[in-house]
MARFI-542991 format. One record per residue (C-alpha): residue in three letters; x, y, z. Coordinates in steps of 0.02 Angstrom, whole numbers, plus 50000, padded with zeros to 5 digits. Example, Ala and Ser with C-alpha at 12.3 -4.5 7.8 and 13.67 -1.06 7.14 Angstrom:
rec r = ALA&c1 = 50615&c2 = 49775&c3 = 50390;
rec r = SER&c1 = 50684&c2 = 49947&c3 = 50357;
% end
This chain:
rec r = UNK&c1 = 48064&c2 = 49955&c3 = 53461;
rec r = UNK&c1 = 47955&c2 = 50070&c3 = 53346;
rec r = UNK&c1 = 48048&c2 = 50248&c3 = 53335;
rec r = UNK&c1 = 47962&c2 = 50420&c3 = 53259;
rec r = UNK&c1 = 48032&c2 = 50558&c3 = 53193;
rec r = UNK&c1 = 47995&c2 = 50709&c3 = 53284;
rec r = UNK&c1 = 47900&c2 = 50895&c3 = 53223;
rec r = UNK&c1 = 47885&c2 = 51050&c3 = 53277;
rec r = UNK&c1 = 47717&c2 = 51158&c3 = 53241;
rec r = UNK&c1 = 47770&c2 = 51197&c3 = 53074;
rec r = UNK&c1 = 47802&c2 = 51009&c3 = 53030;
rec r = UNK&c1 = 47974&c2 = 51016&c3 = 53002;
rec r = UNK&c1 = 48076&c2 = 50881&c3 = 53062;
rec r = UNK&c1 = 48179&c2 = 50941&c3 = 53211;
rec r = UNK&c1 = 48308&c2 = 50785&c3 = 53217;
rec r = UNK&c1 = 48252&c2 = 50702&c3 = 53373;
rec r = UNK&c1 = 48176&c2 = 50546&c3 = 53387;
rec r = UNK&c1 = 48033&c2 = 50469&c3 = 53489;
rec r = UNK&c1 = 48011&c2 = 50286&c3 = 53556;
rec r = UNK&c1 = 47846&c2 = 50210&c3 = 53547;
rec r = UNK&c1 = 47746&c2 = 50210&c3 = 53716;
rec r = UNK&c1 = 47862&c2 = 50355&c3 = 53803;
rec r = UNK&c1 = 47802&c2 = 50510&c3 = 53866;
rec r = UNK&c1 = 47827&c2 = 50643&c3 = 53733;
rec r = UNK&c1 = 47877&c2 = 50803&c3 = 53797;
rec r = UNK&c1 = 47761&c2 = 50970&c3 = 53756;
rec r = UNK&c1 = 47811&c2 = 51034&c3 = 53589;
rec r = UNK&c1 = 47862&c2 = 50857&c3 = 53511;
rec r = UNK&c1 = 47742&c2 = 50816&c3 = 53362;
rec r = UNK&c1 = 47736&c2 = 50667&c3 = 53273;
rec r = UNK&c1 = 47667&c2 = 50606&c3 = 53112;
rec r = UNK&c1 = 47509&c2 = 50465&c3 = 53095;
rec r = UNK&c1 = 47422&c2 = 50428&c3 = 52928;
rec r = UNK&c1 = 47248&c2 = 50353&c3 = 52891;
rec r = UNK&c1 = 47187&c2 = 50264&c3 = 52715;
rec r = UNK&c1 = 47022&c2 = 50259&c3 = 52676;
rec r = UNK&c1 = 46996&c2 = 50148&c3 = 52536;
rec r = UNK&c1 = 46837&c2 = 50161&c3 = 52407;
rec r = UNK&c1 = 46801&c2 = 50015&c3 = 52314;
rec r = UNK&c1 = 46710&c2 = 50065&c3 = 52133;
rec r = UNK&c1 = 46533&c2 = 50036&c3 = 52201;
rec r = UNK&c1 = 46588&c2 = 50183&c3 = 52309;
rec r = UNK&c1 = 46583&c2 = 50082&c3 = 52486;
rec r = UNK&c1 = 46729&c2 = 50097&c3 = 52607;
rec r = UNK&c1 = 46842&c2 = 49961&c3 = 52677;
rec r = UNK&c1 = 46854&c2 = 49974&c3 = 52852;
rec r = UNK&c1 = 46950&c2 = 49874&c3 = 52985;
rec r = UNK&c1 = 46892&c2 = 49828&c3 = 53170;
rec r = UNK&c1 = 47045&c2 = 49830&c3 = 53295;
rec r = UNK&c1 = 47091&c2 = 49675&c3 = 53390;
rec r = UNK&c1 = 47019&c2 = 49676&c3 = 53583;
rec r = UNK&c1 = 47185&c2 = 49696&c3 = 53648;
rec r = UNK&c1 = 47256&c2 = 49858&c3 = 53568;
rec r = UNK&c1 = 47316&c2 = 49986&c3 = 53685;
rec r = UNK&c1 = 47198&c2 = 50141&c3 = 53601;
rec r = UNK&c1 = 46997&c2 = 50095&c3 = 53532;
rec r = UNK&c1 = 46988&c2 = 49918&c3 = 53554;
rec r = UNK&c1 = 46864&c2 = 49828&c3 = 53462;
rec r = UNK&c1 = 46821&c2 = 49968&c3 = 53381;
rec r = UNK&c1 = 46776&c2 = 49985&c3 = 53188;
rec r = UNK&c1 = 46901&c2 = 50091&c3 = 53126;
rec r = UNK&c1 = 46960&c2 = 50172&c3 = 52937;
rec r = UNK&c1 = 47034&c2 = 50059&c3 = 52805;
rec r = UNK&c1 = 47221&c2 = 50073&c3 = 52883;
rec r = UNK&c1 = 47304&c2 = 50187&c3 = 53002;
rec r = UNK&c1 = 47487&c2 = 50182&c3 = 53114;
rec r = UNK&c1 = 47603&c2 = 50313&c3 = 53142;
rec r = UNK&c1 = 47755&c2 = 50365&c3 = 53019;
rec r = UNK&c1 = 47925&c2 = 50273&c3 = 53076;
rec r = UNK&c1 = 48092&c2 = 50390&c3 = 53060;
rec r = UNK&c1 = 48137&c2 = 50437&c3 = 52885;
rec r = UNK&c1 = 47957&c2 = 50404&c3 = 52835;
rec r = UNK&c1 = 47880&c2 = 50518&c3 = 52728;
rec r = UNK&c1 = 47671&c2 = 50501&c3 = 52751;
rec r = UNK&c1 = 47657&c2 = 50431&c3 = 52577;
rec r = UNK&c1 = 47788&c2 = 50283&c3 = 52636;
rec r = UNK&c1 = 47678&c2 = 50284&c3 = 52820;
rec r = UNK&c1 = 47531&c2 = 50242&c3 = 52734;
rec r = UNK&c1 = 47589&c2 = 50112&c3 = 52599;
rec r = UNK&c1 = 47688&c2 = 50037&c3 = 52715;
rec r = UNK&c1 = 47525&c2 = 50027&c3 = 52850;
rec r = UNK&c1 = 47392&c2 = 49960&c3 = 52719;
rec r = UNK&c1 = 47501&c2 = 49828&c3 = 52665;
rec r = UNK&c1 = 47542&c2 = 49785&c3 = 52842;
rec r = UNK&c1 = 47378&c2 = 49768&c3 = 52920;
rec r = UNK&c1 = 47296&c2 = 49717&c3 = 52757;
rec r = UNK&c1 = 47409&c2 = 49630&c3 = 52645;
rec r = UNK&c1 = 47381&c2 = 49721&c3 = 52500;
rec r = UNK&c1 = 47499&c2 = 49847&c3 = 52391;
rec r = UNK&c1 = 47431&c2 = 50034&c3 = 52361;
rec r = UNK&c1 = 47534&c2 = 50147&c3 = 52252;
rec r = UNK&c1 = 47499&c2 = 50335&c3 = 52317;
rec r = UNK&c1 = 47652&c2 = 50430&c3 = 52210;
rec r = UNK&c1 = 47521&c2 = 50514&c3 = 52077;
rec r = UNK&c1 = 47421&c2 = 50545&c3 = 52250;
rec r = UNK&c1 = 47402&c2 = 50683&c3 = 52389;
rec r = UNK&c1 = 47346&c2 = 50655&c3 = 52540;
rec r = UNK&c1 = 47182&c2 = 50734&c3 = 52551;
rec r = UNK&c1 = 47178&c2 = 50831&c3 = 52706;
rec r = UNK&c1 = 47289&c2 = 50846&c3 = 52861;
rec r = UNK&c1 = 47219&c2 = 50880&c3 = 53055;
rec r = UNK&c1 = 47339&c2 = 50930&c3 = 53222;
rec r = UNK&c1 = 47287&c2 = 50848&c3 = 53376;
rec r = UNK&c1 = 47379&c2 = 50870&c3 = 53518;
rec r = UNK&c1 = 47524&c2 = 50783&c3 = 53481;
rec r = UNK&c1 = 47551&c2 = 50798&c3 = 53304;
rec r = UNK&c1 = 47472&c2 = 50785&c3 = 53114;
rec r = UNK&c1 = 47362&c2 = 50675&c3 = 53047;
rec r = UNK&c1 = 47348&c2 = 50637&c3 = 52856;
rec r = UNK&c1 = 47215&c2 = 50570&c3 = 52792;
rec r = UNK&c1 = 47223&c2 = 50466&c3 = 52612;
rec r = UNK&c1 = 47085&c2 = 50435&c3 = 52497;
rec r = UNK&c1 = 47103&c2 = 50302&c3 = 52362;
rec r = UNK&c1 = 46999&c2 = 50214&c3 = 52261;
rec r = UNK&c1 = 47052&c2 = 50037&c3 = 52221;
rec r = UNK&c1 = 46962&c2 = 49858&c3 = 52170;
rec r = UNK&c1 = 46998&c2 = 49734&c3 = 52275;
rec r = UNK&c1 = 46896&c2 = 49602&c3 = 52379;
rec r = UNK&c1 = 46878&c2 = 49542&c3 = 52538;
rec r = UNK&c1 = 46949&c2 = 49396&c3 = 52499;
rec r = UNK&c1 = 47113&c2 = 49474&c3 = 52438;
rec r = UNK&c1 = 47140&c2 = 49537&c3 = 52619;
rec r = UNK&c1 = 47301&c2 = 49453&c3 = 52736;
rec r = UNK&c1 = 47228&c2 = 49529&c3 = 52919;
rec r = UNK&c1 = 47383&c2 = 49588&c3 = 53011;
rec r = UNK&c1 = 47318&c2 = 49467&c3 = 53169;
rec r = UNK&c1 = 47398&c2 = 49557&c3 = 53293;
rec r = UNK&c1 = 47310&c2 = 49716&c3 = 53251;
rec r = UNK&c1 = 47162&c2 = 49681&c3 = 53133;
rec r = UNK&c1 = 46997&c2 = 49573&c3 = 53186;
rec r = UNK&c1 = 46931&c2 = 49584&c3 = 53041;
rec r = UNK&c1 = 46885&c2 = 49700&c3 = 52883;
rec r = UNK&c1 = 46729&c2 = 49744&c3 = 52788;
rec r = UNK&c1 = 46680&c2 = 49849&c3 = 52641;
rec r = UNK&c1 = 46509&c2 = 49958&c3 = 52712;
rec r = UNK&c1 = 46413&c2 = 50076&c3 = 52634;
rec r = UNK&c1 = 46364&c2 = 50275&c3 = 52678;
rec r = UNK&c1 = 46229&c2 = 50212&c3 = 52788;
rec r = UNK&c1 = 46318&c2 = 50087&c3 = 52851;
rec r = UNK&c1 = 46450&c2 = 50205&c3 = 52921;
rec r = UNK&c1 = 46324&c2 = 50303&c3 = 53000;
rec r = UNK&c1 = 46232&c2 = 50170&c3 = 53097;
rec r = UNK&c1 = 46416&c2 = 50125&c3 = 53177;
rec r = UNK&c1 = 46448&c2 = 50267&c3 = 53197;
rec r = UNK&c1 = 46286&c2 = 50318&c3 = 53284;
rec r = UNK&c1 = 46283&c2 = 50127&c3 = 53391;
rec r = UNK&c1 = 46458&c2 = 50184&c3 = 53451;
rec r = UNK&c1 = 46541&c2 = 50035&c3 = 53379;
rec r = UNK&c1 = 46638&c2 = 50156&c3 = 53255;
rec r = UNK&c1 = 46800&c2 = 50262&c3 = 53312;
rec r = UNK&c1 = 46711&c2 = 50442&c3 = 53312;
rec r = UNK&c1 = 46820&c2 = 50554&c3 = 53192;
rec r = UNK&c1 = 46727&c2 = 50704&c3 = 53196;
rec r = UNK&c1 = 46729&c2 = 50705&c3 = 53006;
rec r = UNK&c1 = 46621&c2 = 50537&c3 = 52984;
rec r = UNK&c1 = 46467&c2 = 50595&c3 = 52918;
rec r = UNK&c1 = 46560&c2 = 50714&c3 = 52777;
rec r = UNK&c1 = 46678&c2 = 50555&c3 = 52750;
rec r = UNK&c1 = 46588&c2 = 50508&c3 = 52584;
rec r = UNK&c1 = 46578&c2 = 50676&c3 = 52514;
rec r = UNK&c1 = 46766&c2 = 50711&c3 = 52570;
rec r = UNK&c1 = 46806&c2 = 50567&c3 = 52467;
rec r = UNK&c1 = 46764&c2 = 50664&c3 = 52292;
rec r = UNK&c1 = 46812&c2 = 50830&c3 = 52358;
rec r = UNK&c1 = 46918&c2 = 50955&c3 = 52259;
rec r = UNK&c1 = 46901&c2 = 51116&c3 = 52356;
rec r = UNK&c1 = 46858&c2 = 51164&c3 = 52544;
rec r = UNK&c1 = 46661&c2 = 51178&c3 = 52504;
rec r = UNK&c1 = 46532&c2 = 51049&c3 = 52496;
% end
């Protein structure tokens, strides 16, 4: 039984709890994380969801992504959900995440790291993960564009977001 801490719209924990797969109630916010993770010939690791998952199955998806469990912080979140569906150990305490979006029930934060590591090195979470790829810019955008690619609405700025250090391009 997965439980989430609970927000309100100024992402402050209120002390209630959510179990996964109940109805949240208008007003309850919860926390997800995504990693995006660059390898140094600047191409993106990205993960395609198992047929069977509830939300974008089969779908290619970001490097990692899950929601926060209670007492999580988002840097914990998103160690914890690289290493779960990938196997692999990410350090993020020098790190911010890089930007943060509200949907309709809650914040997403989005984490951009750069690491070395090869497909090879990956331990698929099977339950979740398919499989996992590094692809390039244009790469992205021809998944994106065949609809095989979960369409954030930020995928064609994803690989200038990655070396972004203010809000203009």
């Amino acid at each position: 039984m997965e439980k989430w801490d609970l927000y309100d719209n100024q992402r402050q924990v209120t002390g209630k709890t959510h179990i996964r797969g109940g109805k949240m109630q208008p007003g309850e916010l919860h926390l997800v994380v995504h990693v995006c993770i660059f390898n140094a010939e600047n191409q993106l690791l990205i993960q395609k969801r198992q047929k069977d998952k509830e939300s974008w199955s089969g779908y290619w998806d970001l490097s990692a992504a899950g929601s926060a469990l209670k007492g999580e912080t988002s840097q914990q979140a998103a160690e914890r959900e690289v290493h779960e569906e990938l196997g692999i150990t990410i350090d993020l305490s020098n790190e911010r995440a890089k930007f943060s979006f509200h949907f309709d029930n809650g914040f997403d934060d989005y984490w951009f790291i750069t690491k070395n590591i090869q497909p090879s090195d990956l331990i698929l979470q099977q339950e979740e993960v398919a499989d996992a790829r590094f692809v390039t810019k244009e790469e992205l955008e021809n998944l994106s564009a065949t609809g095989e690619m979960i369409p954030y609405f930020f995928l064609d700025k994803l690989f200038d977001l990655k070396n972004a250090t203010s809000s203009h391009f």
